[in-house]
C-alpha positions in Angstrom: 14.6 -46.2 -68.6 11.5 -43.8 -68.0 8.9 -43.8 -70.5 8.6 -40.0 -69.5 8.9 -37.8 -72.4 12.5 -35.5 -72.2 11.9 -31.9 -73.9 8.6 -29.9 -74.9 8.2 -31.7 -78.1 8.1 -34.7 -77.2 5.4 -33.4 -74.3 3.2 -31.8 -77.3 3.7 -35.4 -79.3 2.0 -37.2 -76.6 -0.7 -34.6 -76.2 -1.6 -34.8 -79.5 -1.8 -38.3 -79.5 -3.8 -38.1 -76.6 -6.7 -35.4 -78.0 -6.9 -37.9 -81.5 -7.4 -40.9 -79.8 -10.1 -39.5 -77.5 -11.6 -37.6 -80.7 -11.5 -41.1 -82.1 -13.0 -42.1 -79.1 -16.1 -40.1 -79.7 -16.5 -40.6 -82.7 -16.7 -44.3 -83.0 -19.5 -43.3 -79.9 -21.3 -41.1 -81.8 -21.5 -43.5 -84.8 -23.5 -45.8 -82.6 -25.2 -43.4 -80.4 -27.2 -40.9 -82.9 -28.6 -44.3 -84.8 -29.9 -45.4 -81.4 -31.4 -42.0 -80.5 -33.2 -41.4 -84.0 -35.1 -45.1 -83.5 -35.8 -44.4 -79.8 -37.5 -41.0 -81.6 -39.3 -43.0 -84.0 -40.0 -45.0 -81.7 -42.0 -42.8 -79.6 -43.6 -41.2 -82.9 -45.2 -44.5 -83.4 -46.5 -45.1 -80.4 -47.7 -41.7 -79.9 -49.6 -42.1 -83.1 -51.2 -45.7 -82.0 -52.6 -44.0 -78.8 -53.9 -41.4 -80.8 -55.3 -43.7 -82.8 -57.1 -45.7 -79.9 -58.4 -42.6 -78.5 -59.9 -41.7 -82.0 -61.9 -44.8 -82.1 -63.2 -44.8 -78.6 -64.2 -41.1 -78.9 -66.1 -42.2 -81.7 -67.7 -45.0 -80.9 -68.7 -42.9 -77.9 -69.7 -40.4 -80.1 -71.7 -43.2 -82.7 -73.3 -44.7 -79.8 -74.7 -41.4 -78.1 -77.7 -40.6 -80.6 -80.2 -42.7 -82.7 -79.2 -46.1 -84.3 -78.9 -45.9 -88.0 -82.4 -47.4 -88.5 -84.5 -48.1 -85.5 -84.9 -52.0 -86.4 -83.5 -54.9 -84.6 -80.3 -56.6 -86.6 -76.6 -56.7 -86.9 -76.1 -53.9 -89.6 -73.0 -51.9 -91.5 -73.9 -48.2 -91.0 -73.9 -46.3 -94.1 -71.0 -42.9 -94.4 -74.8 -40.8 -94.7 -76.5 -42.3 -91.7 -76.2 -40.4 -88.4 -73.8 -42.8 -86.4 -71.3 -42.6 -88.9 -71.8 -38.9 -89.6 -71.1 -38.7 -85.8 -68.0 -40.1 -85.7 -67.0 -38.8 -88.5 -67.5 -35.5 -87.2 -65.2 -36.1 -83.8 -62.6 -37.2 -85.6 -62.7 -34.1 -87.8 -63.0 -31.9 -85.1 -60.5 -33.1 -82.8 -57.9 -35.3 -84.6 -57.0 -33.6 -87.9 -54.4 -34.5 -89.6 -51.0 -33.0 -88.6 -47.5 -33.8 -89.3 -46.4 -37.3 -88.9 -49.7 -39.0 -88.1 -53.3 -39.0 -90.3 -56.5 -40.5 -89.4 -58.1 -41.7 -92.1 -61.4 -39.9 -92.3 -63.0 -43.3 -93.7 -64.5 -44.3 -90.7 -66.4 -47.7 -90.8 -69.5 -48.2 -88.1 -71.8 -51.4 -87.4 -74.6 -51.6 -85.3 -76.3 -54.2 -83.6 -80.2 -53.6 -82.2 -80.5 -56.8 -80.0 -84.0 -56.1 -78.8 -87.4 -54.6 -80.8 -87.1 -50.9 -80.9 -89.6 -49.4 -78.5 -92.5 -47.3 -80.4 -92.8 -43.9 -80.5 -95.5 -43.9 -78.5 -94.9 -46.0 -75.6 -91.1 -44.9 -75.7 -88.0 -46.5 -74.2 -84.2 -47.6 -74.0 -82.6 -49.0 -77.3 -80.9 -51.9 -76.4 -77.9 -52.5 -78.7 -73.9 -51.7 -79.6 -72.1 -50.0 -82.4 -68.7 -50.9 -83.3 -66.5 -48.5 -84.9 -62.5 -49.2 -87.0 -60.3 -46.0 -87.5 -57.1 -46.5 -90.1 -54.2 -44.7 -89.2 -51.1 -43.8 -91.0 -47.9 -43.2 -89.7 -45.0 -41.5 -91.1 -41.8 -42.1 -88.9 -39.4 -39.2 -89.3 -35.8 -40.9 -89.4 -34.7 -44.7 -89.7 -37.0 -46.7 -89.0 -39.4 -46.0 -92.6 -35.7 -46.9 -94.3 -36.1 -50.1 -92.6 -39.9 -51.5 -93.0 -40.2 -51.2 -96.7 -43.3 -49.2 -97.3 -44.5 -46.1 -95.5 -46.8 -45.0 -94.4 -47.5 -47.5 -91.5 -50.7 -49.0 -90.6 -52.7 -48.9 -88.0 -56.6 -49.7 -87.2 -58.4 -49.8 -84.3 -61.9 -50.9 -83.3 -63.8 -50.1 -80.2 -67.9 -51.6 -79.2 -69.7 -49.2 -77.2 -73.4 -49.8 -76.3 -76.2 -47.4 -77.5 -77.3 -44.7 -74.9 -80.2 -43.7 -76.9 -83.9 -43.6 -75.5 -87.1 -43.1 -78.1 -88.7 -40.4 -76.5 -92.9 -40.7 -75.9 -94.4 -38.7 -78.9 -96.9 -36.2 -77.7 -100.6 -37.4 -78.2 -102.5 -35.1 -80.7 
C-alpha cells in the first residue's frame, strides 16, 4: 500500500504539515541565531571601544610628551590636571574623542613624568632627556546581551602608553 495521499484533501493535509514543520524549523533557528548575532554585535562594540581607547592614550602621550615637562627638574613625578602635559592631553582627547554613544573617555586623564638627566639651562640650551606616561579610563556600554550578563555596566577599560619627551630648551637670547 502507497503512502501517496488519494484526493485533494488529503494533498492539502500533507502540505500543511509540511509549511508547520519548516516554520517550526525556523523558528527553533532563529531562537538560537538572533542571541548569537546580538553578542557577536556587542562583541565588536567592545572591541571597537578598547581600540579607541588605545589610540586615546597614545595620542596623548604623544601629545604630553611633545612640549615642556611639567617642571624642568630631574625626578620621577605625577603631573598635576593644571600643569601643561596634562592640559595637553587633556585637550586631544577632548578634541578628538568626545564622548558618543556607547563608548566615554573619561576626561580624568592621569600623566607622570620622568626627567632622567639635569635639565639643560636656559642659556646653554639643549634636549630634555626623559618619558611621560599617560592612563585613559574608558567606559563601555554594550547595547544588547552581554551588559545582562557581566553584572555591572558600564565596562572598564584603562590604558597606559610611555612616550619619551621631544622637548629642547631653547638658548635664551643674551641682553
Amino acid at each position: 500500500m502507497s503512502s501517496q495521499p488519494k484526493n485533494f484533501a488529503d494533498l492539502a493535509a500533507v502540505r500543511r504539515r509540511a509549511r508547520a514543520q519548516s516554520l517550526i524549523e525556523l523558528v527553533a533557528i532563529l531562537l538560537l541565531a538572533i542571541p548569537m548575532i546580538l553578542v557577536l554585535f556587542d562583541a565588536s562594540v567592545i572591541m571597537m571601544a578598547v581600540a579607541t581607547n588605545d589610540a586615546a592614550c597614545r595620542d596623548a602621550a604623544r601629545a604630553a610628551s611633545s612640549g615642556p615637562p611639567g617642571l624642568l627638574a630631574a625626578g620621577s613625578r605625577s603631573v598635576n590636571n593644571g600643569d601643561a602635559p596634562s592640559k595637553r592631553a587633556s585637550a586631544v582627547l577632548k578634541r578628538i574623542y568626545a564622548p558618543s554613544g556607547y563608548l566615554k573617555i573619561l576626561d580624568h586623564v592621569e600623566v607622570a613624568e620622568t626627567i632622567k638627566t639635569p635639565v639643560p639651562s636656559a642659556t646653554a640650551g639643549g634636549a630634555v632627556i626623559g618619558e611621560v606616561t599617560v592612563r585613559t579610563s574608558a567606559e563601555v556600554y554594550p547595547p544588547f546581551i552581554v551588559g545582562h550578563f557581566v553584572g555591572e555596566l558600564p565596562l572598564h577599560f584603562k590604558k597606559e602608553e610611555t612616550y619619551n619627551y621631544t622637548y629642547v630648551v631653547p638658548i635664551a637670547a643674551a641682553p
